[in-house]
KEFI-35132 format. One record per residue (C-alpha): y, x negated, z. Coordinates in steps of 0.05 Angstrom, whole numbers, plus 5000, padded with zeros to 4 digits. Example, Ala and Ser with C-alpha at 12.3 -4.5 7.8 and 13.67 -1.06 7.14 Angstrom:
BEGIN
491047545156 497947275143 
# end
This chain:
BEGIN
360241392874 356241412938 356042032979 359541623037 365241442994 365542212962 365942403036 371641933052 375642182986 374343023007 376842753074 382842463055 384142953011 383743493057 387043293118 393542893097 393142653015 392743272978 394543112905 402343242894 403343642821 405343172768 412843312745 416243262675 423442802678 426643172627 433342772590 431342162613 428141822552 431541752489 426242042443 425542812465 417942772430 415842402471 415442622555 415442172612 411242442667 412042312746 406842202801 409242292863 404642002925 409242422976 412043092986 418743112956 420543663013 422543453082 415943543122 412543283180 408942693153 415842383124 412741613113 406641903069 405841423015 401541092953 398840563010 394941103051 389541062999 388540283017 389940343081 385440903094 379440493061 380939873090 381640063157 375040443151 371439893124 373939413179 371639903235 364840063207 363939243197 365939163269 371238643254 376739143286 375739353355 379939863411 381439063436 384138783369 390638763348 391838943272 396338413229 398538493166 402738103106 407238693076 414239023115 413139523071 408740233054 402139893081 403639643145 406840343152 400540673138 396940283186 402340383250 400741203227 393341093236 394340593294 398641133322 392841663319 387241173334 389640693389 390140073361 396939583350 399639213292 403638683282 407638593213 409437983176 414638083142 417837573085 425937433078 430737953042 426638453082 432039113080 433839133158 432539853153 425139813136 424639363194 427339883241 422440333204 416539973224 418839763292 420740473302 412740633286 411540113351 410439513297 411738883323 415638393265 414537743250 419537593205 418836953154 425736663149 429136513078 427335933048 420235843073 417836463022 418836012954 414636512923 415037312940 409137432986 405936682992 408436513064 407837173093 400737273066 397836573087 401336653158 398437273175 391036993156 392536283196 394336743261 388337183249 383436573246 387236203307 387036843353 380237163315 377337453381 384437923393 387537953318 384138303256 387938213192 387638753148 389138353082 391438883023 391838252985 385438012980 380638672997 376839022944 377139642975 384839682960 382739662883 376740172902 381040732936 385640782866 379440742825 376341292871 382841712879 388741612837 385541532777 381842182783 388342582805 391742262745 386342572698 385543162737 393643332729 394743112657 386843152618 386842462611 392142702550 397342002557 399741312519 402140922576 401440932652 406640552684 405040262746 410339732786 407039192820 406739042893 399638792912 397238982850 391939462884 394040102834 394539672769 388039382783 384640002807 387240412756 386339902698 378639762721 378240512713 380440532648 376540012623 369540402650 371540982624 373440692551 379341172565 385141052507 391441042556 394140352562 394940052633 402039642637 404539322697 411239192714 415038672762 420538532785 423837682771 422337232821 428437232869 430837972870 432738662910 427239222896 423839392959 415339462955 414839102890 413738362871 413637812810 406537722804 406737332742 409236702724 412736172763 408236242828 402635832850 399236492885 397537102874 393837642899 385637552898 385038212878 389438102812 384537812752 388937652699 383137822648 384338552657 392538522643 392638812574 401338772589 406338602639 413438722632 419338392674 426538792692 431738582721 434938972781 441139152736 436639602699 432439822748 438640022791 441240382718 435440752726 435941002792 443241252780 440041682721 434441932758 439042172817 442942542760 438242912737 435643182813 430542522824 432242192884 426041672882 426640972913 429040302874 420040212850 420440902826 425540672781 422740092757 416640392737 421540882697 424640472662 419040132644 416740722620 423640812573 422240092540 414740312523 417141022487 421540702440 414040502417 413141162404 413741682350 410942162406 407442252461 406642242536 407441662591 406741642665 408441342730 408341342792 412441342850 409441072911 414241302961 420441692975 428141392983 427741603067 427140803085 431640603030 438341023027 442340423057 439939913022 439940232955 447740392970 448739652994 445939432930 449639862886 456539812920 456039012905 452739032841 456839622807 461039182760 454838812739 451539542725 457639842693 458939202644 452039392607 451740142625 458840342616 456841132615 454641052680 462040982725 461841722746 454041822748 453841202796 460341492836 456442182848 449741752868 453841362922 457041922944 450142272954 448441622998 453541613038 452842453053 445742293082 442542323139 444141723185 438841133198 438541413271 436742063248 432141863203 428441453251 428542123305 425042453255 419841893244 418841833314 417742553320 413042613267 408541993289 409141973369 408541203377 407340983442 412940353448 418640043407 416539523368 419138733375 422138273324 422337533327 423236983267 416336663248 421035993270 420736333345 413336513344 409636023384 403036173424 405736423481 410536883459 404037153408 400237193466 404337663504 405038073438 397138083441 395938253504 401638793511 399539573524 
# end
């Protein structure tokens, strides 16, 4: 490692991504030999950086790397594919540094991450349904056809296809992981969004001839967990940074049994987002390899932009949960009534305001509605 990129790490490490502890989710598995860790990427206490997630890693490198290469400037505009934890990363830094971002987001978006991000002073470009036949595809390719058509005002700051999103979990997360557990696990379980941790991570492994097994997991193609996506199979595209040569495993589930999961992890004093809970029960399906022994994952951000959704979703899917987890009617009841006790959208938007001081509201308009002129005023807005 370079003494620029150790400098970058201590920085980041010091000012706002201090490693959070690694916790033990006890009654969860099955099989009480063996213990399912959790890494969280956020403080599980309310605090004042309340969107602090996995994504400031890549963010933080990216957006380094495209100032020090001069290809984003105090006149550029910042674009970006995701409606998710990296274009909220990037509004945090914009916020601090000066610079705007526009979002592209894809269809089945949750309308509260939107007013998350326009609540940062993001400006949405929303892909409408049908036009995403593949999770990602549209959205990604959009954002990189406006940034070459407006080049001299728009910098795209593509988590997709930049190595340095692989580099900052190679240079970070895998370290914390060893630092917190001795390097002492079977499995790390890591859900898949732009595949930027499972790559990082499983590169890592590989060069350090570490024995810990590397398994993604995705969601299906057409489904309802927010920050993940299918990667594999049935899609033409997928991420650049993704080699298929370095998957040792991926595993598919369903939302019913993601959504199972959540309910138990909110039982037993979890309340982690719907990705969290794919990656954990992931993690359930890998210990029943097990005689014992120890698996991890992660979870890349907390439930703040997700309460309403994640109620939405359960309230309409609760027969199809209950018909395969029966012992779940009064777990599930408790977990809805803890939604609906929560703090409103409205208040949880104060508090992100407060915490990040952006300058404006953000816009949204339908990719449909986006024509030059209507870019161009977005561009040239203060």
């Amino acid at each position: 490692m370079s003494r620029h990129l150790e400098e970058i790490v201590e920085e980041l490490h010091q000012r706002d991504l201090k490693p959070i502890p690694v916790e033990e989710i006890k009654g969860f598995l099955e099989n009480d030999d063996v213990s399912l860790l959790l890494k969280r990427e956020y403080d599980p206490r309310p605090s004042e950086d309340p969107l602090r997630t996995v994504k400031r890693k890549p963010a933080s490198f990216i957006l380094q790397d495209a100032l020090e290469r001069g290809s984003l400037r105090e006149d550029h505009v910042a674009v970006s594919a995701s409606s998710g934890n990296f274009v909220r990363e990037l509004a945090v830094k914009a916020n601090r540094l000066g610079f705007r971002v526009i979002a592209v987001a894809p269809p089945r978006v949750p309308d509260e991450s939107v007013a998350v991000l326009r609540a940062l002073g993001v400006d949405v470009v929303k892909v409408e349904e049908g036009f995403d036949v593949c999770p990602r595809e549209t959205t990604v390719f959009l954002a990189r056809v406006l940034a070459e058509r407006h080049r001299l005002t728009l910098t795209n700051l593509d988590q997709y296809n930049s190595w340095q999103n692989v580099l900052s979990h190679a240079a970070m997360t895998w370290p914390e992981i060893l630092g917190e557990t001795g390097g002492d696990l079977d499995y790390i379980a890591v859900p898949m969004g732009s595949t930027g941790t499972f790559m990082g991570l499983t590169l890592a492994q590989i060069s350090s001839k570490a024995q810990v097994e590397i398994v993604g997991v995705q969601p299906p193609l057409v489904h309802h967990v927010p920050g993940i996506q299918h990667i594999i199979g049935g899609c033409e595209w997928s991420p650049e940074i993704y080699s298929p040569l370095f998957a040792k495993e991926i595993m598919t589930l369903d939302d019913v049994e993601t959504y199972a999961a959540l309910v138990e992890l909110w039982e037993l004093g979890f309340q982690v987002g719907p990705s969290t809970a794919t990656g954990a029960a992931c993690a359930r399906r890998l210990s029943q390899r097990l005689r014992e022994g120890r698996i991890l994952t992660l979870s890349a951000d907390s439930a703040l932009a997700y309460h309403d959704h994640v109620r939405s979703f359960l309230q309409g899917h609760k027969g199809q949960i209950l018909e395969r987890y029966p012992h779940l009617e009064e777990p599930l009841e408790r977990c809805l009534d803890s939604l609906a006790e929560s703090e409103s959208l409205e208040e949880r938007l104060r508090r992100i305001r407060d915490a990040y001081r952006p300058r404006r509201e953000g816009e949204l308009c339908s990719a449909q509605d986006l024509d030059d002129e209507r870019l161009s005023r977005l561009l040239k807005e203060d």
